[in-house]
N, C-alpha and C positions, 0 to 999 in steps of 0.2 A: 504494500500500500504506500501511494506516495505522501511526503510529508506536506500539511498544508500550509503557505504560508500568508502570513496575514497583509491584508495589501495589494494580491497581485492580479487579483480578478479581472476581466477586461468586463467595463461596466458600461460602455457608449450603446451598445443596441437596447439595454433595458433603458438608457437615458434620455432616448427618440423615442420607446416606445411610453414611455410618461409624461414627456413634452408633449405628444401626441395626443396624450390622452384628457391632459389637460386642457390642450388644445381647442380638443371637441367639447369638451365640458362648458368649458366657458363659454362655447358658442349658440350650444344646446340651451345655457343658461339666457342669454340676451333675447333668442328668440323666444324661449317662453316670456319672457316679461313683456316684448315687444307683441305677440299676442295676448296678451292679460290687458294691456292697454288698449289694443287697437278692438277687444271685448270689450272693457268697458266704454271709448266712446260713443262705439254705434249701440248702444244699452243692450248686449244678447242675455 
């Protein structure tokens, strides 16, 4: 078994895939609000 060491992991594809994901988050986040609004001004 090889010995681990601490530090040496290559961490850049998990690091695009949480940029990414937050990405989406925040954008998923704007258009709901941007619908919650544009609900409330035509009174649905």
């Amino acid at each position: 078994m090889s010995d681990h060491k601490h530090g040496e992991m290559n961490t850049e594809v998990q690091e695009k895939t949480f940029e990414g994901f937050i990405k989406a988050s925040t954008y998923v986040a704007v258009f709901s609000v941007c619908v919650l609004i544009f609900m409330a001004l035509v009174n649905s």
